[in-house]
C-alpha positions in Angstrom: 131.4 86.1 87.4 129.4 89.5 88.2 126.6 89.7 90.7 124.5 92.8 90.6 122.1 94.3 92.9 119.2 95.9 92.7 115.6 97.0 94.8 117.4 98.9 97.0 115.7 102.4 98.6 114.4 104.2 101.1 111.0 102.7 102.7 109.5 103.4 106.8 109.8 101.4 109.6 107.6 98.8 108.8 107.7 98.6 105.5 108.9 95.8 102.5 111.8 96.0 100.0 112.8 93.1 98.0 115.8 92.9 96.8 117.4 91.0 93.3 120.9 89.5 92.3 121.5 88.5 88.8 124.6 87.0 88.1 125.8 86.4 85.1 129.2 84.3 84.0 130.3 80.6 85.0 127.7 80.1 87.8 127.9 76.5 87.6 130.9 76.3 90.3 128.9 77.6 92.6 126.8 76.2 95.4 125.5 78.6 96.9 124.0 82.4 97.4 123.4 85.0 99.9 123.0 88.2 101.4 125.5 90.1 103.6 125.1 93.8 104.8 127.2 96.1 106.3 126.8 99.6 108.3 129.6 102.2 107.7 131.8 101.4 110.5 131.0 97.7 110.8 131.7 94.3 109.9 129.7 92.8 107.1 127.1 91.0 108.8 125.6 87.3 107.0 122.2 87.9 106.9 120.7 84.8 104.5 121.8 82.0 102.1 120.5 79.6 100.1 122.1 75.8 99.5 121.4 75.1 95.7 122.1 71.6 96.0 119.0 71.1 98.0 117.0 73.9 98.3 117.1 75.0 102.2 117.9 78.4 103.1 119.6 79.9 106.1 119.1 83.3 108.2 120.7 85.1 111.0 118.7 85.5 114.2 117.9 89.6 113.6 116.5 89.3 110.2 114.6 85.2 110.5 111.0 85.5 109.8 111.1 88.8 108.5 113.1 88.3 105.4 113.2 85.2 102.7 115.8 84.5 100.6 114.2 82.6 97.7 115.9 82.4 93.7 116.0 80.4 90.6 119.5 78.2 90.4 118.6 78.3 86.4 118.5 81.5 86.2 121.2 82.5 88.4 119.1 85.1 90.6 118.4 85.3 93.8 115.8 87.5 95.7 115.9 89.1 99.2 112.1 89.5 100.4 112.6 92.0 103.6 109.3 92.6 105.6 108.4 94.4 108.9 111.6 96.1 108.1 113.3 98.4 110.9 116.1 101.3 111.3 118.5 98.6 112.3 118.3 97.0 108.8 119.1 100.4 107.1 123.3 99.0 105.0 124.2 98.2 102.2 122.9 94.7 101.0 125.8 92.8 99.2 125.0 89.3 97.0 127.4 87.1 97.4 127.9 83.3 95.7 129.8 80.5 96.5 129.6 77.4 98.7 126.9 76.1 100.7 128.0 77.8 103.9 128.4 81.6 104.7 132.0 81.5 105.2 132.3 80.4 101.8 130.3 83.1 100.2 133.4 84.5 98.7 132.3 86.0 95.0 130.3 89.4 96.2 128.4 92.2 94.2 128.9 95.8 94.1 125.7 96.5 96.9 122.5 98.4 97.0 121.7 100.7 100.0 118.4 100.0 102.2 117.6 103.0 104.3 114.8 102.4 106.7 113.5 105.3 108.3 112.0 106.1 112.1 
């Protein structure tokens, strides 16, 4: 399976990215996708996921109702939809697929930077 990234860039405080994951290989034991991100330095942090099986979607506290996770199970993609976005969001945004909960996220792409800017 390959997951790869792309949307990333720079934008101001403020401002929207959205980001893409097409994935690509036997897709069908997955579950589930999401989005991770991680600052130089840091732990990856979960930041969304979506539960094929029925559709809901899951954020962390700093990103919920400023970013959607949204995507096409058909299609294998999955879309990162980042608004009001602020200096603390600038990482790099990893996909990631696997189960239904974050823990089990386990099959990750290569990244895409996000640098938000004061």
């Amino acid at each position: 399976v390959q997951l790869v990234e792309s949307g990333g860039g720079s934008v101001e405080t403020g401002g929207s990215l959205r980001l893409s994951c097409a994935a690509s290989g036997r897709m069908s034991v997955f579950t589930g996708m999401g989005w991770f991100r991680q600052v130089p330095g840091k732990e990856h942090e979960w930041v969304a996921s979506i539960d094929w099986t029925d559709g809901s979607s899951y954020y962390s506290d700093s990103v919920k109702d400023r970013f959607t996770i949204s995507g096409d199970n058909a299609k294998n993609t999955v879309y990162l939809q980042m608004n009001s976005l602020k200096p603390e969001d600038t990482a790099v945004y990893y996909c990631a697929a696997g189960g239904t909960c974050p823990v089990s996220l386990d099959t990750w792409g290569q990244g895409t930077l996000v640098t938000v800017s004061s």
